[in-house]
N, C-alpha and C positions, 0 to 999 in steps of 0.2 A: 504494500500500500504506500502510494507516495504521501511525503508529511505534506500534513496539511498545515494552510498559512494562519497563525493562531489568532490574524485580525480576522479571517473570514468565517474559522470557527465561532469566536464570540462574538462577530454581528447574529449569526443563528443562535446561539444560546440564547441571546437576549431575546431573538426572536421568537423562541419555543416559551422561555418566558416570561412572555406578556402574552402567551393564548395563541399566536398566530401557527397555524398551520403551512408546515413548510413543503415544496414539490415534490413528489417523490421521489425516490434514486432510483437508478436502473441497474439492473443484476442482470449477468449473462446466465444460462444454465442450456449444459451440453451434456441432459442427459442422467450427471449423475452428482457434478460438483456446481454450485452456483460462485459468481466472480465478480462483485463489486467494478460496474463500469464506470460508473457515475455517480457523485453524492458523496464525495466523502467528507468535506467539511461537515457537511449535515449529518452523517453518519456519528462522525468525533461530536459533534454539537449535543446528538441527541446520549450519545454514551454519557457528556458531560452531567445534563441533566437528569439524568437515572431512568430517562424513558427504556422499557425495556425491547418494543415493536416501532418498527417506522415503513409506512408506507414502501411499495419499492413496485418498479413497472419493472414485470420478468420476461426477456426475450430472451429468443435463441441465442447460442454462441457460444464459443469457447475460449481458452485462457490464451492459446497462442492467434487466435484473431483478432483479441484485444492487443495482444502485444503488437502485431502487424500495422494494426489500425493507429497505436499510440507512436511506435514511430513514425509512421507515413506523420501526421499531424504534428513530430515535433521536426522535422525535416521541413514539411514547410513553414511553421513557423520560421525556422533559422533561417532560409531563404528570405522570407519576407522583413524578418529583422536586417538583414545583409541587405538589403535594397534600401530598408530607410536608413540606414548609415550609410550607405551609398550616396542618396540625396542628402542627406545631413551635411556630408563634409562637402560635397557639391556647394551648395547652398551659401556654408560658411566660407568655402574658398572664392565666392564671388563675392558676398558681403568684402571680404578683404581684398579682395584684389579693385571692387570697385571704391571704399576708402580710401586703398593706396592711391587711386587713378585721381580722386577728390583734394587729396595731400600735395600729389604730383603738381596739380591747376594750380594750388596755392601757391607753392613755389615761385611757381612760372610766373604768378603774377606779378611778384614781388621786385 
């Protein structure tokens, strides 16, 4: 189970409560083991609070297509972070290079 982030955990705590009813998680089961897809803040949220049952939507599946599925998603995450660093230093290299071009004028007028 990856750690969950402990702001996100006790935004649900709080939310369990004050009464509020949180989304369900989603559990893989292939069959004969079930596999926590989704929900695990809530999952740690609702352990916090001493609930002993939580909702949960059960679909097909199994351990090594969730792993399949987890890397393909952080794969592209990382692409898509690499592209806005990309545009980041883009960005900032024109910020400075048009300054320097602003600094340049100044000179020149002088």
């Amino acid at each position: 189970m990856p750690d969950p982030v402990p702001e996100k955990v006790q935004a649900n705590v709080e939310r369990l409560r004050c009464g509020e009813k949180l989304p369900p998680v989603t559990v893989c089961f292939d069959g004969s083991d079930y596999w926590l897809r989704d929900g695990f803040h809530r999952v740690e949220a609702a352990r916090q609070v001493g609930l002993g049952n939580i909702e949960a939507e059960i679909i097909p599946g199994t351990l090594d297509e969730m792993e399949q599925e987890w890397k393909k998603m952080l794969r592209e995450a990382l692409k898509r972070l690499a592209r806005e660093a990309e545009a980041e230093q883009f960005r900032a290299e024109r910020r400075s290079s048009v300054s320097g071009a602003s600094e340049q004028e100044g000179h020149n007028e002088r």
